[in-house]
C-alpha positions, 0 to 999 in steps of 0.5 A: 103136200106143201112143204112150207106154208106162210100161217099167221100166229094170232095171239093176245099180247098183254092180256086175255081180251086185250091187245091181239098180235099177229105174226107171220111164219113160215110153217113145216109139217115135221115128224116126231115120234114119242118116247116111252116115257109121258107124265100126267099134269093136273090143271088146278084152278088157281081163282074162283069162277062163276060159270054158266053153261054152254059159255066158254070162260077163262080160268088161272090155274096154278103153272104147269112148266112143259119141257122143251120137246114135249108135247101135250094131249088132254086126258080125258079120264078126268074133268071137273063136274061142270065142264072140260077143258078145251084149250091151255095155254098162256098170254103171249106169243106162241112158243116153239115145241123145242122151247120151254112152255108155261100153262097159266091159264086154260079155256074151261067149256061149261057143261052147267051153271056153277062156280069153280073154287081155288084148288079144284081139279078141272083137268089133266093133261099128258105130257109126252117127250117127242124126238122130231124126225125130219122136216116132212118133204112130199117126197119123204111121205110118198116113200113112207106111204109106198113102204107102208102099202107094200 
C-alpha cells in the first residue's frame, strides 16, 4: 500500500457544463471511525426537471449544510418514484472532510420519463460525525491486520 499518492481533483469551476478545473494533491488514506451519533437529511428538489429515463441530469435542491467532520452516506430506504440519486455535491473546488461542506445540487439517475416538481422528496441521505484516526501507514494496517488474524 502507498502512503501518499498525487490525484487530480477534477472539478466544474462556475457552473455545471462549464469551465472544468484541475487540481493536483497529494492524497492519504486515513482511518476514521463514526460516532454514535448520525442525522438524516432530506434532498428536496428546489426546480422543476423533465426527466427521461436512463439519462442522468442535474437538479437543485434546496441546501443541505454538512458540518465539518462529518461524512455522507446515501439512504436508500427512500427515493423518488422516478429515479435515485447517484451523486450530491455543489460547483466548485472539492472541500476538505474537516471543512464545512453545502449540498445544492444533486445528479438524479432516471428510472421513467417524467417530471420533478419544487418540493419533491428525491432522496435522503445520512450524515455521520467521524473522528479521524491516524494517516494509514502500510505498516500500521499490517499491524492492525496481524492483530485482527490473531
Amino acid at each position: 500500500m502507498e502512503s501518499m499518492v498525487k490525484v487530480d481533483i477534477v472539478s466544474w469551476k462556475d457552473k455545471r457544463g462549464g469551465d472544468i478545473q484541475k487540481i493536483g494533491v497529494d492524497a492519504f488514506p486515513y482511518g476514521y471511525s463514526v460516532g454514535p451519533r448520525g442525522e438524516w437529511q432530506m434532498l428536496v428538489a428546489a426546480e422543476d426537471k423533465a426527466v427521461r429515463a436512463n439519462e442522468m441530469t442535474d437538479i437543485k435542491v434546496r441546501d443541505v449544510e454538512i458540518p465539518e467532520r462529518a461524512i455522507i452516506l446515501p439512504c436508500f430506504a427512500e427515493r423518488h418514484a422516478l429515479g435515485v440519486v447517484a451523486s450530491v455535491g455543489g460547483i466548485g473546488r472539492s472541500k476538505l472532510v474537516e471543512e464545512k461542506r453545502k449540498i445544492d445540487n444533486v445528479i438524479f439517475y432516471p428510472i421513467s420519463d417524467g417530471k420533478v416538481h419544487i418540493g419533491e422528496l428525491l432522496g435522503v441521505i445520512n450524515i455521520l460525525y467521524a473522528t479521524f484516526e491516524r494517516k494509514l501507514t502500510e505498516e500500521a494496517v499490517e499491524s492492525w491486520l496481524k492483530g485482527r488474524s490473531g
